[in-house]
Residue frames as qw, qx, qy, qz and C-alpha x, y, z in Angstrom:
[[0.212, -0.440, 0.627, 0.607, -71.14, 0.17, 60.29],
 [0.560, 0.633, -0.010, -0.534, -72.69, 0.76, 56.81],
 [0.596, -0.309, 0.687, 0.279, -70.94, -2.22, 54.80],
 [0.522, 0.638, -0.279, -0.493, -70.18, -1.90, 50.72],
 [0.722, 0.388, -0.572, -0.034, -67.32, -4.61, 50.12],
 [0.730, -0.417, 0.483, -0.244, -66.82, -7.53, 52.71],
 [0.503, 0.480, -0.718, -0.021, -63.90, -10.41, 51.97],
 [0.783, -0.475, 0.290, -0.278, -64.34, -13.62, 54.14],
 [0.454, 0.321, -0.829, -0.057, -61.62, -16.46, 53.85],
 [0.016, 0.047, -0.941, 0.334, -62.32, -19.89, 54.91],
 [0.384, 0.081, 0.024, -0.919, -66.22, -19.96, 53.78],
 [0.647, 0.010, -0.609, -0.459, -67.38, -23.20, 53.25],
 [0.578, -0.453, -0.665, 0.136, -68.43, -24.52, 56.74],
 [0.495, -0.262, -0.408, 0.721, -68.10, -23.64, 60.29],
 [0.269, -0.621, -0.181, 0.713, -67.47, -19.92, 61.36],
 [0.128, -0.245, 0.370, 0.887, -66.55, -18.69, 58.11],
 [0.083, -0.376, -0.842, -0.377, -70.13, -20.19, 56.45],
 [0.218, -0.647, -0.444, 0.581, -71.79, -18.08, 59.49],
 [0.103, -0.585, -0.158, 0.789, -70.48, -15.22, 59.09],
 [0.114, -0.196, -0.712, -0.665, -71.51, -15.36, 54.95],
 [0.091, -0.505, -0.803, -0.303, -75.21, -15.57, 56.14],
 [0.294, -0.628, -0.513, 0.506, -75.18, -13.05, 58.14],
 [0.033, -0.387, 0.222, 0.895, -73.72, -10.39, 56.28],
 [0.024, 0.296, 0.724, 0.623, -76.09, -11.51, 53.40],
 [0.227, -0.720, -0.640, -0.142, -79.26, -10.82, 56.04],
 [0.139, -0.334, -0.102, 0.927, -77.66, -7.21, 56.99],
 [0.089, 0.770, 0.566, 0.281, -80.18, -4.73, 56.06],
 [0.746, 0.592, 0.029, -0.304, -79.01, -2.73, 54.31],
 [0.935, -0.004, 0.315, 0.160, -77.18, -5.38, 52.45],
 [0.386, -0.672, 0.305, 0.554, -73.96, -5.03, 51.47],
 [0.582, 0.591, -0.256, -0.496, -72.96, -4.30, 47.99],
 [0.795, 0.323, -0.513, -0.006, -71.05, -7.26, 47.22],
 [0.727, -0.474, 0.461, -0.186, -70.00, -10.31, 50.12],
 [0.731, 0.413, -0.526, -0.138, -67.06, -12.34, 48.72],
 [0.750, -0.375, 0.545, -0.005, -66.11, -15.81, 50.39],
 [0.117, 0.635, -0.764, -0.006, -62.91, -17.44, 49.73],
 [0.954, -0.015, 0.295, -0.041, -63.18, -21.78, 49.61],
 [0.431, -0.300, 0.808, 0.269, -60.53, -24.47, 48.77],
 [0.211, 0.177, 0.943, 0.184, -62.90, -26.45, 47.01],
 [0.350, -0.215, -0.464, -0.785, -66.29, -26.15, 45.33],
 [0.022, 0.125, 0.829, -0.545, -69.18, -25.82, 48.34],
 [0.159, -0.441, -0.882, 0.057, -72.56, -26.89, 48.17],
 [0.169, -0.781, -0.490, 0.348, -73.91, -24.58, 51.07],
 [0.229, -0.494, 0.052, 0.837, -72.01, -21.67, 49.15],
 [0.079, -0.062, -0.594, -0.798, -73.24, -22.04, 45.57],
 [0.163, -0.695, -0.699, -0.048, -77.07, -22.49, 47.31],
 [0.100, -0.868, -0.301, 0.383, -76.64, -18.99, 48.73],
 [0.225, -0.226, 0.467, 0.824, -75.28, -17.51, 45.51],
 [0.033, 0.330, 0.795, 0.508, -78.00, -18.88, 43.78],
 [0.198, -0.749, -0.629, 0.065, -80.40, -16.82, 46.22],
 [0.086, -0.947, -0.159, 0.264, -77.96, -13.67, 46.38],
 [0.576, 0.759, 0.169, 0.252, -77.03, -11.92, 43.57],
 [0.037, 0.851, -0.391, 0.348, -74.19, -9.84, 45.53],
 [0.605, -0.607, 0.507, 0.094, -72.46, -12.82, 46.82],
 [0.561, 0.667, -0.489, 0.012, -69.08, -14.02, 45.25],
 [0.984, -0.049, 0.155, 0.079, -67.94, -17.52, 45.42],
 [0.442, 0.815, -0.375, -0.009, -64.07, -17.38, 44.77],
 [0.940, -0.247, -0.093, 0.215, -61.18, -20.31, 45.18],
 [0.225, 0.712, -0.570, 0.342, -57.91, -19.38, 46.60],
 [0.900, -0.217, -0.287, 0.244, -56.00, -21.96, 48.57],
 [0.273, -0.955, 0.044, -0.106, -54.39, -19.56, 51.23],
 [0.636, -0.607, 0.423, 0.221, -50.77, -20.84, 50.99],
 [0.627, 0.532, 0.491, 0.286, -50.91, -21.14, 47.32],
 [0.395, -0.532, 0.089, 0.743, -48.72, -17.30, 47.47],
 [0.186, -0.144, 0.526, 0.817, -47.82, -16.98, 43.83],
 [0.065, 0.574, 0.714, 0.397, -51.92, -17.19, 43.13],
 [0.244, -0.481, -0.451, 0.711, -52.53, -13.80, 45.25],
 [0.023, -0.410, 0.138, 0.901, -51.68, -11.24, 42.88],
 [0.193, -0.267, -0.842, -0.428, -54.43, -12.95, 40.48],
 [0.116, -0.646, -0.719, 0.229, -57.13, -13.27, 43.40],
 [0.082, -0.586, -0.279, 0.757, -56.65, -9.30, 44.22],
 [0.002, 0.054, -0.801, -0.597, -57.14, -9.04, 40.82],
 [0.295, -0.430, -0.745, -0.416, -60.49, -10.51, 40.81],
 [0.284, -0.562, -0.573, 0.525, -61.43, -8.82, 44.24],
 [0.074, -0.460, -0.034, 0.884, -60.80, -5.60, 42.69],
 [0.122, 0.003, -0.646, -0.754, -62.95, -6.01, 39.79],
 [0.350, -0.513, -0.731, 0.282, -65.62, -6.99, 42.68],
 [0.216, -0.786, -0.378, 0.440, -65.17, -4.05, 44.40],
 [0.320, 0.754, 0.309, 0.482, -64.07, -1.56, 41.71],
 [0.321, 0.549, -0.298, 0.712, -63.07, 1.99, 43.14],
 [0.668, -0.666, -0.054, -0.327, -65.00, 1.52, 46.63],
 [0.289, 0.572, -0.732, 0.231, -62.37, -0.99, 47.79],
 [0.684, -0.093, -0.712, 0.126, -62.35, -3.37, 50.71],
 [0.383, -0.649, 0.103, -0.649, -64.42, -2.17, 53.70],
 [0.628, -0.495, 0.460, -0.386, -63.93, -5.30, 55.66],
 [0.690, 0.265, -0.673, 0.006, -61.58, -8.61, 55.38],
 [0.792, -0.431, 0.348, -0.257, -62.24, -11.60, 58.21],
 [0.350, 0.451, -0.821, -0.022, -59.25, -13.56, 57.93],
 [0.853, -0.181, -0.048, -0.487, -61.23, -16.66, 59.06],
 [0.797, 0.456, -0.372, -0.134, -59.47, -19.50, 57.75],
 [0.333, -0.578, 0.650, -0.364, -57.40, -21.87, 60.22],
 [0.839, 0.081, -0.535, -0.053, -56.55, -25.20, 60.94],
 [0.626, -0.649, 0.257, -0.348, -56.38, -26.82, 64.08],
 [0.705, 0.218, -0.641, 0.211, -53.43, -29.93, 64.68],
 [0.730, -0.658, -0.071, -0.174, -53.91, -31.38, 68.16],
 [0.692, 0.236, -0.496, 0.468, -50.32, -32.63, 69.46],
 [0.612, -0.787, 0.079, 0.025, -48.79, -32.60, 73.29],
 [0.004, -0.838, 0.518, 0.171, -45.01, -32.61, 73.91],
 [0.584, -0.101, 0.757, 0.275, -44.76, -36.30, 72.87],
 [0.674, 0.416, 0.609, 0.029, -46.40, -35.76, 69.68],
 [0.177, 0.948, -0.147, -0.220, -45.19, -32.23, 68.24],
 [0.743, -0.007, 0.342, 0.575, -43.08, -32.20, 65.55],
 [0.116, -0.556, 0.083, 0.819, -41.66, -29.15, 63.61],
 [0.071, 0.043, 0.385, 0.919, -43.19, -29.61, 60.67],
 [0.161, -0.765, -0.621, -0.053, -47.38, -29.92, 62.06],
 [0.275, -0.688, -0.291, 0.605, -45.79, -26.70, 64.11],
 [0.320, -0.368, -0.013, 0.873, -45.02, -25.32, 61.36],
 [0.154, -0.483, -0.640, -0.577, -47.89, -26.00, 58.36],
 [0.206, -0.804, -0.542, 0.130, -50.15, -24.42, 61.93],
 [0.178, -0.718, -0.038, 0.672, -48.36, -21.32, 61.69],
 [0.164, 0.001, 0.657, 0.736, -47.87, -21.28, 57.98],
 [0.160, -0.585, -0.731, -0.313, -52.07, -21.69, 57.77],
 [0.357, -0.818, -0.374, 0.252, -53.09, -19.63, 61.03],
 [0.180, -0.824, 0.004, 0.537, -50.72, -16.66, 60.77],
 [0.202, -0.176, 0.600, 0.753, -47.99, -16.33, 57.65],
 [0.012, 0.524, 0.626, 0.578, -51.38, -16.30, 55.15],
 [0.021, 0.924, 0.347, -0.161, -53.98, -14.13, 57.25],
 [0.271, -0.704, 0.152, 0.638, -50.36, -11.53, 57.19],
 [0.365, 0.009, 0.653, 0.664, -50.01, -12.39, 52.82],
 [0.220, 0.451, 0.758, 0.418, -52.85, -12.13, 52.12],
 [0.053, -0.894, -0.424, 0.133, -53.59, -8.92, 53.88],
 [0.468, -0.336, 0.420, 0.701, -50.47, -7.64, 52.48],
 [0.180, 0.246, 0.747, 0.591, -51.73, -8.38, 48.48],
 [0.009, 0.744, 0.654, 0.137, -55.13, -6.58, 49.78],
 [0.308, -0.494, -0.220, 0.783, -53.89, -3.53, 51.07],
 [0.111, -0.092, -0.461, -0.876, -54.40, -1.28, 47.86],
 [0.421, -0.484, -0.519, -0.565, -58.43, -2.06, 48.14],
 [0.420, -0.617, -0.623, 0.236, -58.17, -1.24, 51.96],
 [0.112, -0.490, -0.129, 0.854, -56.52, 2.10, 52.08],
 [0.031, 0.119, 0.252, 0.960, -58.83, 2.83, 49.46],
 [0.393, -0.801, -0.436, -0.118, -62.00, 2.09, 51.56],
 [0.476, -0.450, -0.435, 0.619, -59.95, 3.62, 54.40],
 [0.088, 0.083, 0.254, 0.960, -60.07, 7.06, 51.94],
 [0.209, -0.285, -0.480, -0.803, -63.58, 6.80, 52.10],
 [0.630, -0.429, -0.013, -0.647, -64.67, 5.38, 55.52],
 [0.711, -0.453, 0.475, -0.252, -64.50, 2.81, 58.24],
 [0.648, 0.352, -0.672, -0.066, -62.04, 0.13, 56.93],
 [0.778, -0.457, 0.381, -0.200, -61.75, -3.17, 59.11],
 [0.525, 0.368, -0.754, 0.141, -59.24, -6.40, 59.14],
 [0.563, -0.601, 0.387, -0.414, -60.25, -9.02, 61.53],
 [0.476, 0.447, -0.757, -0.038, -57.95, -11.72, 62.04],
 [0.817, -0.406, -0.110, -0.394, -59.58, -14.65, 63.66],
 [0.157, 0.358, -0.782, 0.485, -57.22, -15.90, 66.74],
 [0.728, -0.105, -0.677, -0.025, -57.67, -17.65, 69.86],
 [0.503, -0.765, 0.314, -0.251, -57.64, -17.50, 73.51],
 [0.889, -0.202, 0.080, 0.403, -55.08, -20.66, 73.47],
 [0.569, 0.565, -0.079, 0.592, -53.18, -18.00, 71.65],
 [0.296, -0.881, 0.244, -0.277, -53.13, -15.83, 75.28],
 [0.640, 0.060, -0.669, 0.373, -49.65, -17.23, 76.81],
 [0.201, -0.413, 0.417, -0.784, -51.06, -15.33, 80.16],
 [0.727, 0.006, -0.278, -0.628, -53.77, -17.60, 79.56],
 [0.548, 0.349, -0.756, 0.082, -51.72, -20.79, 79.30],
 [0.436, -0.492, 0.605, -0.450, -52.35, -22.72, 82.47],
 [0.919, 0.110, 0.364, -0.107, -52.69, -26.67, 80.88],
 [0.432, -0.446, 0.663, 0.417, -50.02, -26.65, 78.75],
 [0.562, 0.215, 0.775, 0.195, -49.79, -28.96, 75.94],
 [0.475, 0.832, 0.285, 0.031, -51.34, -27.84, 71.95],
 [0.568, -0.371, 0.266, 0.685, -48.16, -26.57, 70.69],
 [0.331, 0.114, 0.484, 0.802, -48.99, -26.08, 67.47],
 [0.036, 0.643, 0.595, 0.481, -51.98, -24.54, 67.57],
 [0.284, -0.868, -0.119, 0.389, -51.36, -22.08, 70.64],
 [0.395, -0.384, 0.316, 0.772, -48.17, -21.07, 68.93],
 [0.244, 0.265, 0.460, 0.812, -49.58, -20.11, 65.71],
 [0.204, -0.846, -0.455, -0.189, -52.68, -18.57, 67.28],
 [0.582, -0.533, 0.094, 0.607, -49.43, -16.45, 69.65],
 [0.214, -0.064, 0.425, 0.877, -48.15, -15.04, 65.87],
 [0.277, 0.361, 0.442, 0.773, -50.88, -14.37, 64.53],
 [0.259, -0.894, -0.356, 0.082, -51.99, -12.17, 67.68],
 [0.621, -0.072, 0.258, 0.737, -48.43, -10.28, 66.74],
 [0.268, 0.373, 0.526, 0.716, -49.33, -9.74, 63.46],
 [0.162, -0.821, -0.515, -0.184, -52.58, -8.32, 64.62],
 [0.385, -0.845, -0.136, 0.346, -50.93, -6.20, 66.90],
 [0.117, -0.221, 0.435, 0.865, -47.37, -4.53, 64.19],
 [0.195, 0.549, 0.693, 0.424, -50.73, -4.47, 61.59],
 [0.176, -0.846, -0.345, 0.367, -52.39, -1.90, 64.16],
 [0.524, -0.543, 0.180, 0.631, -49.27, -0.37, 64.63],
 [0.337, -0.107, 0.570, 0.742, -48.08, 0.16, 60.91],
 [0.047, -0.462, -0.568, -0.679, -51.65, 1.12, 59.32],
 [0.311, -0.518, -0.446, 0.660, -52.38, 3.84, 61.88],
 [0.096, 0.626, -0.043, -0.773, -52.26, 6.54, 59.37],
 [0.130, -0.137, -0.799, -0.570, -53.80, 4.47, 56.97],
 [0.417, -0.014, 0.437, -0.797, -57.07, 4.30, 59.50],
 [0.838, -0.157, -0.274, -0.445, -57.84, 0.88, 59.50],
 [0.617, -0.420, 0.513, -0.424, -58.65, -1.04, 62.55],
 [0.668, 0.183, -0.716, -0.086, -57.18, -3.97, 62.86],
 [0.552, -0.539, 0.481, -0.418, -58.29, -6.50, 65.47],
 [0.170, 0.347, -0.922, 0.012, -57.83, -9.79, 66.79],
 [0.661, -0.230, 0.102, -0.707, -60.75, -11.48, 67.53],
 [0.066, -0.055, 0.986, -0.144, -61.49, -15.06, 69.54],
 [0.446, -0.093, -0.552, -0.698, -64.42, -16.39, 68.68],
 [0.636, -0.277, 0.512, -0.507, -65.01, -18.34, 71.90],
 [0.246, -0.163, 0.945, 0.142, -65.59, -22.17, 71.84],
 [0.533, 0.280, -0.264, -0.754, -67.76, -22.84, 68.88],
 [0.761, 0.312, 0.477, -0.310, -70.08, -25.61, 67.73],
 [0.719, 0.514, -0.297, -0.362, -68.19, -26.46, 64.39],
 [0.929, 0.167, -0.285, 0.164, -66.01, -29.48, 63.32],
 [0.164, 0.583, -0.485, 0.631, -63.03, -27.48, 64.93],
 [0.382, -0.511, 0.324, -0.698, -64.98, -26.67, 68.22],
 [0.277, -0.131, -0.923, -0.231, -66.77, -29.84, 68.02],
 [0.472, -0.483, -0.632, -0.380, -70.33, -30.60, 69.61],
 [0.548, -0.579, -0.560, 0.227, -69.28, -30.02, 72.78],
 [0.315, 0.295, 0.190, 0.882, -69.12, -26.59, 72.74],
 [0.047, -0.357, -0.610, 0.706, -70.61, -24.06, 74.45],
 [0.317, 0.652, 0.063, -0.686, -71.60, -21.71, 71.92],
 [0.643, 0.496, 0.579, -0.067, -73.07, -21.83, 68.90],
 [0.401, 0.062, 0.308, 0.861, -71.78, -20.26, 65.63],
 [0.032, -0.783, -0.474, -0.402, -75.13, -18.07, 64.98],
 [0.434, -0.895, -0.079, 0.070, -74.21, -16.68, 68.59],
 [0.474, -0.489, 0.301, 0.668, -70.03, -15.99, 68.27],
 [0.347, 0.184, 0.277, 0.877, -70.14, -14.56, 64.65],
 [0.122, -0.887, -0.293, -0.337, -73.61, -11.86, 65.76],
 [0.503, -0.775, -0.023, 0.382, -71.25, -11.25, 68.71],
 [0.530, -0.223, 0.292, 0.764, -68.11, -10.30, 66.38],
 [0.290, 0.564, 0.411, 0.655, -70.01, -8.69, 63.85],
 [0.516, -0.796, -0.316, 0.002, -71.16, -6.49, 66.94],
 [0.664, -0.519, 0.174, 0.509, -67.96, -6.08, 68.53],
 [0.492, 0.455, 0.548, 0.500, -67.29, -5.11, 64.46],
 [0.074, -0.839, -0.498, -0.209, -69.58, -2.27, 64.34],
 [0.204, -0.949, -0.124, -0.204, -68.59, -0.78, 66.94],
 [0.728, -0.200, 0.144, 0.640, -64.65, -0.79, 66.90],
 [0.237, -0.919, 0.072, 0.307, -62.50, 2.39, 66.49],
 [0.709, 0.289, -0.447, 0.463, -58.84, 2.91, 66.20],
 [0.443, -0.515, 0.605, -0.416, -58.89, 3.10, 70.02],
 [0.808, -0.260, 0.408, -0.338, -59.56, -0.27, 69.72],
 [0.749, 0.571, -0.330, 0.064, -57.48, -1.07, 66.40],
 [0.034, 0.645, -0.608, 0.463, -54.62, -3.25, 67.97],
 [0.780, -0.202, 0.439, -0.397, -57.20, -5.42, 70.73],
 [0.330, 0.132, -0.930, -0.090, -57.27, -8.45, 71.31],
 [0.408, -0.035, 0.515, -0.754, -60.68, -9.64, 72.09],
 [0.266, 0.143, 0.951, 0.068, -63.51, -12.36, 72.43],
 [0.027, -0.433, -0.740, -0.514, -66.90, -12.56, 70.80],
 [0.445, -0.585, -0.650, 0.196, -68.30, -10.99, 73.56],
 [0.258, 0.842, -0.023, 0.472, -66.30, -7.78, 73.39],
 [0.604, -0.766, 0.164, 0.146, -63.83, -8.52, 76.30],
 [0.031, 0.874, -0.479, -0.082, -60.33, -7.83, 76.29],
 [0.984, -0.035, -0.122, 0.128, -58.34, -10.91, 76.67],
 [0.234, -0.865, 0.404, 0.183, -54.85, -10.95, 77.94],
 [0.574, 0.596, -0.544, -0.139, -51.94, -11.43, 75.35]]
């Protein structure tokens, strides 16, 4: 896959900070790589300062009424090409077992982990069906295997299986509904990562789960628009 305009949320550490360096060291390099941060990051404005086609931009992903602004500035980014590939990244993890869950941690983890990746790919649509007019259009919404309830065999994490559960849904009426728009929409698990999330004990590194997705990326379809799969390019059951 030949990448022009690439949207990452969640860019200032971790998974989302990854995939930014990678796509910068694609060859050839995409026209323009925009990451999405809360805050003002360090490790993001050093690789700005070194590539001229990446775009630093703040949007606080629950922040709704600031959307129709952001797409706005995306589309003045990407101009009539549109939006060849958005990694809803962005997530928050709240630990809790059935003594500790309460309804509203359950619900700020589904508000953060699913309701935004589904807003904000709403507000983008316009710059995806017009890459989709012109070529391979992607949408990968980063999920979980806690989110498989086949999976489920330890229980406990309430909030953060359940919102990782919706927003493997979404991923799956998204397919569904932009079929004859032709873009692939997947769900992708990233496996257990090395970042503040994953923590240290982790199996895998982030260099190794975001070359596997970008991979898995590449070579996606719409046969495959719809999965629900790991870094690795296995299926996963829902």
């Amino acid at each position: 896959m030949s990448y022009r305009n690439i949207l990452v949320t969640g860019a200032n550490r971790g998974i989302g900070l990854e995939f930014i360096r990678q796509l910068l060291s694609l060859n050839p390099a995409p026209k323009n790589v925009i990451a999405t941060t809360r805050s003002n990051s360090d490790d993001l404005n050093k690789l700005k300062s070194a590539h001229s086609n990446l775009h630093v931009l703040v949007l606080d992903l629950i922040k709704y009424d600031q959307f129709e602004n952001f797409t706005g500035q995306v589309q003045q980014i990407v101009a009539d090409d549109g939006l060849d590939l958005l990694v809803n990244n962005a997530g928050i993890l709240i630990r809790d077992n059935l003594e500790t869950v309460t309804p509203k941690n359950l619900l700020t983890n589904i508000e953060v982990n699913a309701v935004a990746p589904l807003a904000l790919t709403k507000s983008l649509l316009p710059l995806l069906k017009l890459s989709a007019s012109k070529g391979k259009t992607v949408v990968v919404n980063v999920t979980s295997q806690m989110g498989s309830i086949d999976d489920n065999k330890s229980g406990g994490n309430y909030s953060y299986r359940s919102s990782k559960a919706v927003v493997n849904m979404i991923s799956k009426s998204l397919a569904v509904d932009l079929e004859s728009s032709n873009i692939i929409i997947l769900a992708l698990h990233p496996g257990w990562v090395q970042t503040d999330m994953g923590s240290l004990k982790a199996p895998i590194t982030p260099l190794t789960s975001v070359s596997g997705m970008l991979d898995v990326i590449s070579k996606s379809d719409m046969s495959k628009s719809g999965s629900f799969i790991n870094y690795a390019g296995k299926v996963l059951p829902w």
